[in-house]
N, C-alpha and C positions, 0 to 999 in steps of 0.2 A: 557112872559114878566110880569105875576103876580108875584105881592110883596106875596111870602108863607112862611111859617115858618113850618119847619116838628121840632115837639119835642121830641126829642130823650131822654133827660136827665134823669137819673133813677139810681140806686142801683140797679143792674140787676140778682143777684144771689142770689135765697134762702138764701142759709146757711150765705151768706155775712150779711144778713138783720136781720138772726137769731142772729148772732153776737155781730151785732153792730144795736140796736133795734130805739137809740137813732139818731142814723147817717141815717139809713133806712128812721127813720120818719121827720128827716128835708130835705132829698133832695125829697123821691118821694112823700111827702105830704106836709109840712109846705112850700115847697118855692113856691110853685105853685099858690098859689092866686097872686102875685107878680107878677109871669110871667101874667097871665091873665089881672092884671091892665094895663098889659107894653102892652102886645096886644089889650087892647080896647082902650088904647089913642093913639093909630098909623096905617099906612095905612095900615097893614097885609091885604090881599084880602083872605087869605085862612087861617088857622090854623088847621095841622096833628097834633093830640095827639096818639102819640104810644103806646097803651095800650096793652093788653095782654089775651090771654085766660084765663091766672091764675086767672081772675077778675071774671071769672065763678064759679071759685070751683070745686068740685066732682060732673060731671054732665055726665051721656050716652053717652046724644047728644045737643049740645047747638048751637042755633040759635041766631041772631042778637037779638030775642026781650026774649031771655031767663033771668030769672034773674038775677042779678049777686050776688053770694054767695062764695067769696072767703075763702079762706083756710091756705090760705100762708099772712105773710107780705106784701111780694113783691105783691100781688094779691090783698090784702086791700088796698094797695099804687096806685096802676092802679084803683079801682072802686070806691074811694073815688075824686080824680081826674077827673075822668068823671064824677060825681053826680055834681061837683064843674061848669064842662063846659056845663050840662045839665041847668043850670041854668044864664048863662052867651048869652050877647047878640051880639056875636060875631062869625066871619062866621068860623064855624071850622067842624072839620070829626074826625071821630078817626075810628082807627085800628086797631084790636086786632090778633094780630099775633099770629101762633103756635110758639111753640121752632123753631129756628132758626138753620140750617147746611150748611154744606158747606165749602170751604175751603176761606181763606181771609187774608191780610198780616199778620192780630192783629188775632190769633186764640183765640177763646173760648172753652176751652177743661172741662168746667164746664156744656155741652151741651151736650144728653146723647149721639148723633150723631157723634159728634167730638171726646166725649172720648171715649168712644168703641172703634173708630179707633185707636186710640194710644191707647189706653192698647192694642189692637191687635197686630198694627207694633211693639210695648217695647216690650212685654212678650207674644207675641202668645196667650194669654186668652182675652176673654170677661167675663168680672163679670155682673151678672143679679142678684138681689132681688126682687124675686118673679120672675117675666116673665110675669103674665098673663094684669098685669096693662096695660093698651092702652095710648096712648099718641098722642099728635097731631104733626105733624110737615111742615117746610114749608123750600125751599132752601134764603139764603141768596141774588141770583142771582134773585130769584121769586118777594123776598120783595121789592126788589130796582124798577123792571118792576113795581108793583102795585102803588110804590108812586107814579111813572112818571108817572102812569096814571091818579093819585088820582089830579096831579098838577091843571090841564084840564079838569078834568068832570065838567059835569053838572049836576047841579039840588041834590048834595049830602051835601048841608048843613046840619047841625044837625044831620048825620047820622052815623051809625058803621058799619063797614065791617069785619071781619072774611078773615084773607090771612091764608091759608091752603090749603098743598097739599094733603099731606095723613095722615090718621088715622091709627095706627100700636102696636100692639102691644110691649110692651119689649123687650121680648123674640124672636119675628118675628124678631126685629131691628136687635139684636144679631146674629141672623141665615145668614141674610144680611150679617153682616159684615165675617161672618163665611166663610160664599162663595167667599165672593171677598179679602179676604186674603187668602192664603193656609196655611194649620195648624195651622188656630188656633182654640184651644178649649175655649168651653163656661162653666163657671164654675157657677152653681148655686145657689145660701144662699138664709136663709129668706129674706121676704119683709122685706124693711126698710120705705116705703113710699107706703100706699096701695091706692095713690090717682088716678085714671082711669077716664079718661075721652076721649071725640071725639069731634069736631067740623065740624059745616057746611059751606062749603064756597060756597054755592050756590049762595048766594046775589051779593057776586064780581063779579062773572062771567057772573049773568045775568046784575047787572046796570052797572059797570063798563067793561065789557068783558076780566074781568081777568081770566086766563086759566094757570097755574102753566106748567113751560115746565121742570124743573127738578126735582125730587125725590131723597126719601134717598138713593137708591142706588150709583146712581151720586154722590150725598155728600160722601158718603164711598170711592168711587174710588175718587175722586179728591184729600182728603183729605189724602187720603195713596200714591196716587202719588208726591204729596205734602208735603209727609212728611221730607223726607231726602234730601230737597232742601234746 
């Protein structure tokens, strides 16, 4: 029965942001003090800011209290926003998700999980640049379980959580999809993007008891089951 507001709204795609620089920076940064005034003169009881790992940067291993040092637009657009609600006096959480898989009516085949699948089912390859790059990821199925937890907890004002299932490399992703399709080969070229990183979702799990029940594998299979529907 809480009045909550999860904010989803965002230019979600690199190279979208890389594009169009001017469009990037008035949806996932100019409108956003706006939304925040509209939420301190109203009953909101909760406010979810959907941030992102990318608001980290190129980092190993990044924890809730790690800095945030992005890299990407899209990533300057999420840490610029949260500095904005760090300073706002209004009951809110944010959430910095992995890359997102899985399969869902609206697909995202700009997500490296989703499009390996399809390049696999199209053309039997997987394309990798580089491979050794690590990446985070978390299932579409997992994210939704953590709002509805995020609705109802307690005592997580002002705080970030990290939804993350697994840390994986590239090239492991690749291998994955390799396995749970037959025939396809992985075809390899340089790095295009040498950006590597891992995240921690120990915080969810211990303050919220969030516990990820699907992996990339599952996204691979559902997504290829899914395809030719």
């Amino acid at each position: 029965d809480k009045n909550v507001v999860i904010y989803l709204a965002s230019l979600s795609n690199n190279d979208m942001c890389n594009r169009s620089p001017t469009l990037a920076r008035a949806i996932n940064q100019a409108a956003f003090p706006s939304v925040l005034r509209a939420v301190a003169e109203s009953s909101v009881e909760r406010f979810i800011y959907a941030s992102s790992v990318a608001a980290y940067g190129d980092l190993d291993y990044a924890e809730e209290t790690s800095p945030l040092r992005p890299t990407t637009r899209y990533g300057e657009g999420k840490a610029y926003c949260e500095s904005l609600l760090n300073g706002c006096d209004i009951p809110y959480v944010i959430t910095r998700s992995a890359s997102v898989c899985g399969y869902s009516p609206r697909m995202r085949y700009d997500l490296m999980v989703n499009k390996m699948t399809r390049d696999a089912a199209r053309t039997g390859k997987v394309f990798v640049n580089g491979g050794g790059q690590v990446r985070s990821h978390i299932h579409i199925n997992d994210v939704c379980r953590c709002y509805r937890l995020l609705l109802d907890a307690k005592g997580v004002e002002g705080e970030a959580f990290n939804i993350v299932s697994q840390n994986m490399s590239v090239m492991t992703t690749a291998q994955l999809v390799a396995e749970t399709i037959e025939n396809t080969k992985i075809e390899v070229k340089p790095a295009t993007d040498n950006r590597s990183y891992s995240v921690s979702g120990k915080k969810a799990q211990e303050k919220l008891g969030f516990k990820p029940l699907y992996g990339v594998a599952d996204a691979i299979l559902e997504n290829y089951l899914n395809f030719y529907d």
